[in-house]
Phi, psi and omega in degrees: 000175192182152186269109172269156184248123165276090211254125151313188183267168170096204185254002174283296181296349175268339181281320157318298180314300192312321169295314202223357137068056161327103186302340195229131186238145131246121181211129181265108165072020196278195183257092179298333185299317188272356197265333196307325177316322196252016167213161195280343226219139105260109162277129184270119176243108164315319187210157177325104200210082148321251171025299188288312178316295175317309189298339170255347155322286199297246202346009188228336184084032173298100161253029160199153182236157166259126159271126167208132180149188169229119174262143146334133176254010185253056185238346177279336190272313206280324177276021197268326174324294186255038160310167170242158183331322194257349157313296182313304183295337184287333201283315169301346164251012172263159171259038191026031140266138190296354170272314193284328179291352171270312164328301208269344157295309140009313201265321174315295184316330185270308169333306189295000196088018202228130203236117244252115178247117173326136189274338224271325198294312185299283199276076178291301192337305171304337189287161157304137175252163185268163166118180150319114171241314185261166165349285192248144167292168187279157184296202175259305164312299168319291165337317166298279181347300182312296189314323185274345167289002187261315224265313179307291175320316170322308217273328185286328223259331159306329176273009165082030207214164150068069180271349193209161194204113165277116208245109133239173189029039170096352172229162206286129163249294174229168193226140174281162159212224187312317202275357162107160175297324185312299192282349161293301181280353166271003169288319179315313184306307172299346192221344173222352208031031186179181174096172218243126169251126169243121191255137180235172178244135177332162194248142211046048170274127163305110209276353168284013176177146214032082164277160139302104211221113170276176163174142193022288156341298183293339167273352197267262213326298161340293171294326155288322181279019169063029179235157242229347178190132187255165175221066214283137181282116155335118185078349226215336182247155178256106147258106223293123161051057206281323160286349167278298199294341149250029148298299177275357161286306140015280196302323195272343171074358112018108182275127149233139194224145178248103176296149179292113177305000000 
């Protein structure tokens, strides 16, 4: 038997594929040129086809899969007409949020005989610790900012949204939802020049898939949008490519600070 990766977009499944060279990719919208490098099998899938993942899962003797990656989450609203038969029924049993709709594939997928692996257990290096993680601390203000964005998040994360919130000077500026952290901080950006981001993770999320996860990117986004310190849940975030990334906090002056959930 043998572990296949079902890889999202970015550098997170290539840094899995990298690691652990999978016999079997699966990938919707992924960096396919680079995933290719690290497997005997890549299937490219156009459109959303549980079904068919399995059927090239069994057909490799694959009984585990790693979820890694970032999929579009408006593909439940915009695409389901073409979805296949067994896409369709997860989606129907879901609550059309992207935690219960990973739950319940999650669950197809254990039906099938296929049992689901932390991606976080491959990479520990990448969680976050608590605590100073870059150069400089966060201000005294920042500070303030962080707590109240944390004290926001308690309250937001049960409701299934909102992994991450931009707090300045004491007010909710923007709360992520479907469209993601990037575009979440750039509305920030857009609407304050400033202020603090902080990710948290839902409170009881299943840790074999969407952790919170920064990286680089996320600091780029940042610095154009004028805001000055992130804040990560400790033990709980991924952090993408950790020596460029606190290399350009370094550069960019960035407070990373690893928060107690």
């Amino acid at each position: 038997m043998s572990v296949s990766l079902a890889a999202g977009k970015g550098i997170l499944p290539v840094e899995i594929a990298r690691k652990i060279r999978p016999e079997l990719i699966l990938t919707l919208g992924g960096e396919a040129d680079e995933l290719r490098k690290y497997t005997g099998k890549l299937v490219i899938m156009k459109y959303p086809s549980l079904g068919r993942a399995i059927r090239e899962m069994k057909a490799v003797n694959a009984d585990k899969v790693i979820m890694a990656g970032a999929v579009p989450k408006n593909l439940m609203y915009c695409l389901p007409l073409i979805f296949d038969r067994m896409s369709r029924q997860v989606l129907r049993k879901s609550l059309h949020d992207d935690h219960s709709l990973l739950g319940e594939i999650v669950k197809a997928l254990e039906e099938a005989g296929i049992s689901v692996i932390p991606y976080w257990q491959i990479l520990p290096e990448f969680i976050a610790s608590t605590g100073k993680l870059s150069h400089r601390k966060p201000t005294p203000k920042e500070f303030s900012d962080i707590e109240y964005a944390r004290e926001i998040l308690r309250v937001i994360l049960p409701c299934s949204f909102g992994q991450g919130v931009c707090v300045a000077e004491g007010s909710v500026v923007a709360v992520e939802a479907m469209e993601g952290t990037d575009r979440m901080i750039q509305r920030a950006g857009e609407i304050s020049g400033r202020g603090v981001i902080v990710k948290m993770m839902k409170t009881g999320q299943d840790m074999r898939y969407d952790l919170p996860t920064v990286g680089a990117m996320t600091l780029e986004n940042m610095h154009k949008a004028g805001l000055t310190c992130l804040a990560v849940e400790a033990g709980k975030t991924l952090i993408l490519e950790p020596e460029k990334f606190f290399a350009l906090a370094d550069e960019y002056n960035i407070a990373v600070w690893g928060i107690e959930g």
